[in-house]
N, C-alpha and C positions, 0 to 999 in steps of 0.2 A: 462673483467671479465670472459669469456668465454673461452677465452685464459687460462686463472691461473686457472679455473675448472677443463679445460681439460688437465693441467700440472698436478693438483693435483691429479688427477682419476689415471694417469696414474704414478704416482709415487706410488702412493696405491697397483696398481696394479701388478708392478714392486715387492713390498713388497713384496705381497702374494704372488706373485710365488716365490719368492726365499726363504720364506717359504717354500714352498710347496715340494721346490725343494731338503732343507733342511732334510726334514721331511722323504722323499722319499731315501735320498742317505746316506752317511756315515754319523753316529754319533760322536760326538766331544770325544770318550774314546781314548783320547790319555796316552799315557805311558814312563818315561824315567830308574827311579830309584826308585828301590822300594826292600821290605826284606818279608820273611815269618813269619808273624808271629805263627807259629808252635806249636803243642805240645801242643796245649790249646784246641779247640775243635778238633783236632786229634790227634791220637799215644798219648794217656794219660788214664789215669785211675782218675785224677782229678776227683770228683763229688761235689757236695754240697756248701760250704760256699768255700774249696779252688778252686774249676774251677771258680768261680763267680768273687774270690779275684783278681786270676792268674791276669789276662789284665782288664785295666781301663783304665779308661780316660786319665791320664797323659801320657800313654801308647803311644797314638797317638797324642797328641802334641808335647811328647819328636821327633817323628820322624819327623813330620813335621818340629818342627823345627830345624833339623841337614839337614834338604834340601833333605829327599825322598819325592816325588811325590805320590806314591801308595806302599797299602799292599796286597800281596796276603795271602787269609785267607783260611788255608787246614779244610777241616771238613770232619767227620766219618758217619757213615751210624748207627753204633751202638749208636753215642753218640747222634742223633735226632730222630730214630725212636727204638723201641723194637722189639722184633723177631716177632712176629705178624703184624708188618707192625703201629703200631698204634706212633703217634706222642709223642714226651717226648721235652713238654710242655716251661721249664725251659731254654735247652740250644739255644729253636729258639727264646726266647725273647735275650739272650745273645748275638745272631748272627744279628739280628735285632739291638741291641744298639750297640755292637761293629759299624753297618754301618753308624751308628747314629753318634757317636764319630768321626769317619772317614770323614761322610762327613763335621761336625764342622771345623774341620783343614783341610781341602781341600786337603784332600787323596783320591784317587778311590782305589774302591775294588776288586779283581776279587776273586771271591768267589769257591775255588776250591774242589767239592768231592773227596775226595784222597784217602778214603778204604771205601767199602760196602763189602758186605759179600760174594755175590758171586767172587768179583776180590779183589787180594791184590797182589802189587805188586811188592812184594816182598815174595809171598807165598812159595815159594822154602825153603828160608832161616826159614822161620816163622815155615813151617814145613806145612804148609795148602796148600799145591801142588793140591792136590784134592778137596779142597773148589771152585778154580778157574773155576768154568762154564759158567761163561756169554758170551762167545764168540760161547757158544755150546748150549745154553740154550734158546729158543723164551720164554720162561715165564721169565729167568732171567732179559732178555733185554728189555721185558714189564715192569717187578717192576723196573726196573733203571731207564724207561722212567717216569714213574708213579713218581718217587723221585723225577725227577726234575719238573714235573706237580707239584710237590706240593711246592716244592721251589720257582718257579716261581710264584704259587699264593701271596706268601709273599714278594718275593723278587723284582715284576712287580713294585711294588710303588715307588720303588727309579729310578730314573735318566737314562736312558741310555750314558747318559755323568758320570757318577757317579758308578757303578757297571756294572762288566760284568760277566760270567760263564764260566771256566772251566768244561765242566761237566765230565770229569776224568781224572786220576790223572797216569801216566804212565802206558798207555797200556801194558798188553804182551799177546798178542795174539800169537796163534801156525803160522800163519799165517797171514800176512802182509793183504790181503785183506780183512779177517775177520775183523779186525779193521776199514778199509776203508767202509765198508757195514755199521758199526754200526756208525761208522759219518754221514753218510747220512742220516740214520734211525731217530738219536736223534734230528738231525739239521733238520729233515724235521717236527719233532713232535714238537722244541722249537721254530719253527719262526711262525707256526700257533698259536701259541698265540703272542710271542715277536716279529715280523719282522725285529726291529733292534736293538735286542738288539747285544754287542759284545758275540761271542761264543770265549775262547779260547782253541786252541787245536793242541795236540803236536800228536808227531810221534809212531810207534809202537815200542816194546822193549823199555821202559823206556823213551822214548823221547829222545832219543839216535841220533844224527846227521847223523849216518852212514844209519839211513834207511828211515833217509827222499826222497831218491830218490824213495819209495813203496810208500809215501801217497801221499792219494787221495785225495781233498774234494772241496766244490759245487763250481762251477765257476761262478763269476760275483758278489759272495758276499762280499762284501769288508767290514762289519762288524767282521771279522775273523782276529784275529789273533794267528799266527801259534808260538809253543813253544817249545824250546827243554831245557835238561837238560843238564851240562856239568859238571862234575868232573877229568875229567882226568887232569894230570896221578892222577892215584887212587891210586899210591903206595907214593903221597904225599899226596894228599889232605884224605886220609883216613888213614894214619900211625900210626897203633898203634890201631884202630878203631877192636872193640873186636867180630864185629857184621857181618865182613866181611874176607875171608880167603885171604885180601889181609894185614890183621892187625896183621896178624902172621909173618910178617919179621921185623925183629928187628938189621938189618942191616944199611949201611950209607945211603942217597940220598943225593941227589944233584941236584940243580937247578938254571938257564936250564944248560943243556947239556945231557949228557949222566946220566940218573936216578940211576943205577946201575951200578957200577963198574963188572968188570969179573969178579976179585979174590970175590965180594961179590956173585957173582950171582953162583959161582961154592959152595959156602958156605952152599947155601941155600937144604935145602934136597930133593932129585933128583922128588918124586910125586909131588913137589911143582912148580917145575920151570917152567912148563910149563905157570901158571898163571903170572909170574913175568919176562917173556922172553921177552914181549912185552915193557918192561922199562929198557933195555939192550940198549935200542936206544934214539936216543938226541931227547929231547923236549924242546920245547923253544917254544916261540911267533910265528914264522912260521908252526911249528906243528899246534899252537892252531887253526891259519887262514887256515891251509887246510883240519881241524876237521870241520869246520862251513862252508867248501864252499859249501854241497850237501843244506844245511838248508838256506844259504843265497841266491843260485841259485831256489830253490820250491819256496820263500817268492815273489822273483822279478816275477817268472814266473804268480803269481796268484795278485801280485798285490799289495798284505796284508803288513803289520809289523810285523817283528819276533821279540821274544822274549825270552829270558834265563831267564829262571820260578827256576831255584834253579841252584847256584853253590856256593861254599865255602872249607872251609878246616876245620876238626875237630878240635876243639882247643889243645889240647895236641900237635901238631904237632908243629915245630921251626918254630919261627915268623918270623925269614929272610927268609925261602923257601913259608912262607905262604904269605909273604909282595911280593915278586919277582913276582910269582906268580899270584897276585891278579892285580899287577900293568899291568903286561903283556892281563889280560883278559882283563880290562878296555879300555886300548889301543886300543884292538881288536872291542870291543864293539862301541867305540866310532868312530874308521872309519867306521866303514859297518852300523851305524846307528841299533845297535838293543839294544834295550828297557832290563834292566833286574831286577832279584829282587833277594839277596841273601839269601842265608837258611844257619843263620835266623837271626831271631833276638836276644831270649835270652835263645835258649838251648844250644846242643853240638858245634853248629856249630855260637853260634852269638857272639853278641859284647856286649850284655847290660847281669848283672846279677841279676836277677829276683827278688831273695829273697836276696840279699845283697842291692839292689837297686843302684845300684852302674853300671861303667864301669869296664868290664873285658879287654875290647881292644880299648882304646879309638885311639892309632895310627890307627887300622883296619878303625875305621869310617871316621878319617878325609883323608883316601887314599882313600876313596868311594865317600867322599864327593866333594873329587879333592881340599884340602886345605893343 
């Protein structure tokens, strides 16, 4: 009897530690295939009965059941707090049942800040070039710590297997280490409350793979994982895209090979060519994999999972360069093991139509879905 006492004790004990051990190391947020859901609490002007309507429940069963794993959910600065800093009440019950819904259909979340007032990252184009202070700003980078202080008060109750944070949304900082400082900064402020919670966090200049060889971030924390974004070539996956001065050629492409022909590329008007010279040269599925070796090379170096947090093609653009395309990224994805999620779901760049309720691409999902 003393024998099976002291078998029992010690299989108990066994338990706890690996508990303990559990609890201490990596959390179970793993990630395969997942879409933004977009355009709802961010980049909208949605309010009232239609932001409320926009995404429901069916919303996230539909996706669960076409076989994504997780959604990444972009949120605004403007559409949770007012300028005075005071909370607006409505859209954090919204963000709170969206997680609610999510976790019902065995989605994770990575809950991503995508525009606050001081960084937008796209402020060039937007024309807010000089709203951009946070990388120059110690009060700015306190109120952004302070935002996620307060997200995290809400957000602490869900799962570290279940929700993780993004806490911004493509850096562009004047300077590579200014970025690298404020990862530290946030990451030293979100683990004294969360220890493990997942942080994710992409590179500077848009999460652009070419500068992952400048980021920095804390060693030994394998809660992290690292995120880049990919759209190239942009003179397909954005053709015709009215928002970018790569949407002003209205010339052939072609995919893969060589993007632009000469006779097109001599067509084009001479202050222009400079943006369009770089798709003068062959892209194909090799390209892609030497796009992603500096991001795949930082991910192994630190340990972590990487991640492609948004790629796609605008829908207007030809579905054989947009299929080709897509088929070649999955590929990619699928050997070097990195996790991604397209953008989106059901705006410019998805597959579902919102207010038609309907599929606009249903080929696009089932090449995503690998059926």
């Amino acid at each position: 009897m003393k024998r099976i006492a002291l078998f029992t004790i010690a299989i108990v004990a066994m338990t706890l530690s690996a508990i303990a051990a559990t609890s201490e190391g990596t959390n179970n947020f793993t990630i395969k295939r997942g879409t933004n859901v977009s355009h709802w609490l961010s980049q909208s002007n949605e309010r009232g009965v239609a932001r409320r309507l926009h995404i429901q429940e069916d919303d996230f069963a539909r996706l669960a059941q076409l076989g994504f794993d997780f959604v990444r959910l972009p949120i605004d600065e403007e559409q949770f707090w007012d300028e005075a800093g005071n909370k607006l009440p409505e859209v954090w019950h919204l963000l709170t049942q969206a997680l609610d819904w999510a976790g019902k259909y065995h989605l994770r979340t990575i809950v991503d800040l995508h525009i606050i007032r001081t960084h937008h990252f796209n402020a060039v184009n937007e024309g807010k070039a000089n709203a951009n202070v946070l990388f120059t700003s110690d009060k700015a980078q306190q109120d952004f710590i302070n935002m996620w202080y307060q997200l995290s008060d809400v957000l602490k109750a869900y799962s570290n297997d279940a929700v993780a944070y993004e806490f911004m949304n493509e850096p562009v900082a004047d300077d590579h280490e200014q970025w690298n400082q404020l990862i530290f900064k946030v990451h030293k402020a979100l683990r004294k409350r969360e220890p493990q919670r997942t942080l994710v966090v992409g590179s500077n200049k848009w999460q652009g793979t070419g500068t992952f060889k400048y980021l920095r971030i804390p060693e030994g924390d394998k809660n992290i994982i690292l995120s880049f974004h990919y759209y190239e070539p942009m003179v397909l996956t954005h053709y015709g895209a009215p928002w970018t001065p790569i949407g002003k050629y209205k010339g052939k492409v072609n995919y893969p090979g060589q993007m632009i022909s000469q006779q097109d590329y001599e067509a084009i008007p001479a202050d222009l060519r400079p943006t369009f010279e770089p798709y003068t040269k062959v892209w194909d599925r090799e390209r892609i994999c030497q796009d992603f070796r500096d991001a795949i090379a930082v991910a192994k170096k630190y340990g972590v999972q990487l991640f492609c947090g948004e790629w796609g093609v605008y829908e207007p653009v030809n579905r054989d360069l947009a299929y080709r395309w897509t088929e070649d990224m999955l590929s990619v994805f699928k050997e070097y093991n990195i996790a991604w999620a397209t953008w989106c779901y059901d705006a410019d760049f998805g597959f579902w139509d919102q207010k038609r309720h309907t599929y606009k691409d249903r080929p696009l999902v089932e090449l995503l879905m690998e059926k």
